[in-house]
N, C-alpha and C positions, 0 to 999 in steps of 0.2 A: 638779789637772788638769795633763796634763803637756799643751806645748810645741806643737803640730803641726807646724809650720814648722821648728822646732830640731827634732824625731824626724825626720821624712824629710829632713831636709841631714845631720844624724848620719848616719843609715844608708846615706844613698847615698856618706858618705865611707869609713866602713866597705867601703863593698861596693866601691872602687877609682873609686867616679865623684867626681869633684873637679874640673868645669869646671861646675857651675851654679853661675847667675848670680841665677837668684830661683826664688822657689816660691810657687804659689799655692796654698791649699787648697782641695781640693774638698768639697761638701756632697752629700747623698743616700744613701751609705752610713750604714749602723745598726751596723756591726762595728770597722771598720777606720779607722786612718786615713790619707786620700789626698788627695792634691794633683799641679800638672802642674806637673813641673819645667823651665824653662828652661834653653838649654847655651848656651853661650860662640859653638859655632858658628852657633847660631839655630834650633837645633832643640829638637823639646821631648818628652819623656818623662813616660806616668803611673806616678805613682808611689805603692804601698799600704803600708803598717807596721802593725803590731801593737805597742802601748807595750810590752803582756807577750809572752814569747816565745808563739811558734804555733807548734811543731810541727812539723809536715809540711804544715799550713795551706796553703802558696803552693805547693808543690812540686805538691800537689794539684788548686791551682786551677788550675794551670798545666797538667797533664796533662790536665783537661778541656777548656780552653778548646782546646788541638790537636787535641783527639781529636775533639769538636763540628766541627773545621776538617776536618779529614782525613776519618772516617766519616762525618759526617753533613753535610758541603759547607756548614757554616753558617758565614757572616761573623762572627770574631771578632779582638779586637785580637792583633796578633805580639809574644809572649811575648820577652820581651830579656834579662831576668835571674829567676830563679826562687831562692831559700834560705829560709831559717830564719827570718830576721828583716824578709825586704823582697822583692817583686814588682816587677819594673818591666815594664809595655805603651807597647805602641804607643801614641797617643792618636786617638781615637775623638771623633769630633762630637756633641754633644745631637743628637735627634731632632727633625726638624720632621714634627709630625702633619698626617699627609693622608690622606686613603683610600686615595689610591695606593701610600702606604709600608706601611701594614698591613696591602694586599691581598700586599705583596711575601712582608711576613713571612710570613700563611698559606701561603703557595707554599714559602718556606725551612722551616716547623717542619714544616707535611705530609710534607715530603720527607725532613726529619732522622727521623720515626719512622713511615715507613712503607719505609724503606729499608734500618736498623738491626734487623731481629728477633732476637732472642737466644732459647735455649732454655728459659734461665735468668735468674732476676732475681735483679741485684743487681751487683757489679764485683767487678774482682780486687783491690782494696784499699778499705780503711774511707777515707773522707775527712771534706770538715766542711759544714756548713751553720753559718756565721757561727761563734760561737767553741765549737760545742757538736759532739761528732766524730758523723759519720752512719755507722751499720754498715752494710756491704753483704756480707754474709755468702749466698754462695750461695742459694739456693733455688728449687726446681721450682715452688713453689704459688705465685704468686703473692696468695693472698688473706694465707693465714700471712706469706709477707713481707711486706705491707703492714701487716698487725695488729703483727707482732712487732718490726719494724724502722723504723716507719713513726707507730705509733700508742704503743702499749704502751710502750716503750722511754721516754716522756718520762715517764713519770707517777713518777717515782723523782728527779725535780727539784724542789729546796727550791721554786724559784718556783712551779710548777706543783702539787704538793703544799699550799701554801697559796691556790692561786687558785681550785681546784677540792675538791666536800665530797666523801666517802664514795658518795653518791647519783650524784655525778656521775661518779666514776671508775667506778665499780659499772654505768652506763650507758655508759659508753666501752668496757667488756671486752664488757657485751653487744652492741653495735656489732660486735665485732672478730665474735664467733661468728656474725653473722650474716649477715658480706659476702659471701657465692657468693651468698645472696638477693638483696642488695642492689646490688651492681653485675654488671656481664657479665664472663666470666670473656675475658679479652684477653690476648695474646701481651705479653711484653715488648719495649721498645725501647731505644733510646739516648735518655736524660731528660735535657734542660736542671739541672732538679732545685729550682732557683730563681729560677722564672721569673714574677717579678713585674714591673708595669710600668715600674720603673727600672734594670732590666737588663737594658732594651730602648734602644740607642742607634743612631749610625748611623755608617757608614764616609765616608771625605772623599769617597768618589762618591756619597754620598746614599741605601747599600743598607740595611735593616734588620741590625743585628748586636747581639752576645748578649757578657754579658759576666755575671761573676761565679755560676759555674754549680758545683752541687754533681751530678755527673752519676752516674747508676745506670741500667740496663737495669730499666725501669720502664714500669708503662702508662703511653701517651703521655697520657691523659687527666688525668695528674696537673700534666702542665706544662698545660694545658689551664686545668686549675683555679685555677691560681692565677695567670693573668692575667686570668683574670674576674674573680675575689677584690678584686681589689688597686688599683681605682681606673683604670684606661684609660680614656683619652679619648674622647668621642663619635663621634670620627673611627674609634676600632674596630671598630666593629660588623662592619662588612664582614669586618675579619681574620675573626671567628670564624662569620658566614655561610661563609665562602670556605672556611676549614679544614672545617667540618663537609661541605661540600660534597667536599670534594680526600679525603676520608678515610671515606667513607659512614657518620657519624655516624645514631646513631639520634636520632628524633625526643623521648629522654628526657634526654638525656646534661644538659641544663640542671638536672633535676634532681637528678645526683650531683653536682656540684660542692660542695653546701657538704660533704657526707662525702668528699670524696678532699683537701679542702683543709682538712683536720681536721688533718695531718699540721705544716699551715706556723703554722697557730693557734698548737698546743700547742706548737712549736720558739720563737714571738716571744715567747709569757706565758714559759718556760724563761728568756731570755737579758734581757730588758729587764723595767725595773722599770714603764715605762708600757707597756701589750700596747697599746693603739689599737683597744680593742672585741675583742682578740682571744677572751679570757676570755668575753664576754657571746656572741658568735657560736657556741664552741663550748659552751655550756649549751643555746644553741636550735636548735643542731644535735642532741644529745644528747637534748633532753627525750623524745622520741617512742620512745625506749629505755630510761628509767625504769621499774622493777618497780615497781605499786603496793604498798603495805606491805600485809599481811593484817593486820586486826584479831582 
């Protein structure tokens, strides 16, 4: 196990900063590792690392997190340094849960995807969801992008391949042929992409903001899903009365959620070797798409 404290002072000498003073790390991420660096002048910087290199990983997160800021007016941290090996943001407050802060948020993500339509789903570059790269390869249909890009595309993962049988993936492809039935066919938007409840934080004025976002022209229904998914606190409820409200949700939309959050399931069994029910969620999503065997 390497270091976290020695990785991010390494990298941030690397990367020309050499006036912190200490480093704390931070916990709640599943990818990366982060902590909030202290400066000499009294100021403080988040700061993210990957032990192994990443890519285009940060360059990426970083082109979301301004593009969420600029098109879609959502509160995010100000990007300070972006490379190869290390991220550094603004630093952003834990959230204090109230109804009045997640009525805020329904009003911020209403507006992020009902403001953003695209013709097209998907972005002009591939990026990542945690350490695993996400295609965003054009496409008109959105149902095909979702199945192909969304669903299909993990089942060719050593993790995912041993967590699910023959029967199950065999029910996953039937799933895919069947989504014009299964959900409403919706315009795309500008997607968070990763929007579970701990990439939900708040700015030093107490506003809802969004952090660590794999973003694609996607139905908004999908960021949708997976803050229901993911554990939010009793004080939410109101966000998603208020959002179904702000965006003339149909009286069904509860029920696609566990199929549109199919997508984050089969992405945590991929990358972690504990899924956290992810594995058993998507079997009982799936079962009602199993072929009975003919005898």
């Amino acid at each position: 196990m390497h270091d976290p404290i020695a990785l991010l002072t390494e990298r941030l000498r690397s990367a020309g900063i050499t006036d912190v003073v200490s480093n704390d790390p931070v916990t709640g991420g599943l990818a990366a590792t982060a902590g909030i660096a202290r400066r000499a002048d009294g100021g403080s910087i988040f700061v993210k690392a990957f032990a192994a290199p990443s890519g285009d990983a940060f360059v990426t997160e970083a082109e979301g997190l301004d593009t969420l800021r600029t098109l879609g007016g959502v509160v995010t941290p100000e990007v300070l340094l972006a490379g190869r090996d290390l991220l550094v943001l603004s630093v952003l407050r834990p959230r204090r849960d109230s109804e009045a802060f997640w009525e805020q948020l329904a009003h911020a993500l209403a507006r992020l995807h009902t403001t953003t339509s695209h013709p097209r789903f998907g972005w002009h570059r591939d990026n990542w969801l945690g350490r695993r790269r996400q295609v965003n390869t054009w496409d008109p249909d959105g149902f095909e992008f979702f199945a192909q890009h969304r669903l299909l595309r993990w089942l060719d993962e050593p993790r995912v391949q041993s967590a699910l049988s023959a029967a199950d993936r065999s029910a996953l492809e039937n799933l895919c042929a069947r989504l014009p039935e299964l959900l409403p066919d919706k315009p795309a938007c500008l997607t968070h992409g990763d929007l579970w409840a701990q990439n939900v934080l708040s700015s030093v004025d107490g506003q809802p903001a969004l952090i660590d976002p794999a973003v694609s022209y996607m139905w908004a229904e999908v960021d949708l899903a997976h803050l229901w998914t993911t554990g939010p606190p009793p004080e939410a409820r109101v966000f998603f009365d208020r959002y179904a409200e702000l965006t003339s949700l149909d009286r069904d939309w509860r029920q696609r959620m566990p199929i549109l959050q199919l997508r984050q399931h089969l992405a945590v069994i991929a990358q972690f070797d504990d899924d956290w029910g992810a594995a058993e969620a998507v079997r009982t999503t799936l079962a009602p798409f199993r072929r009975i065997a003919r005898t």
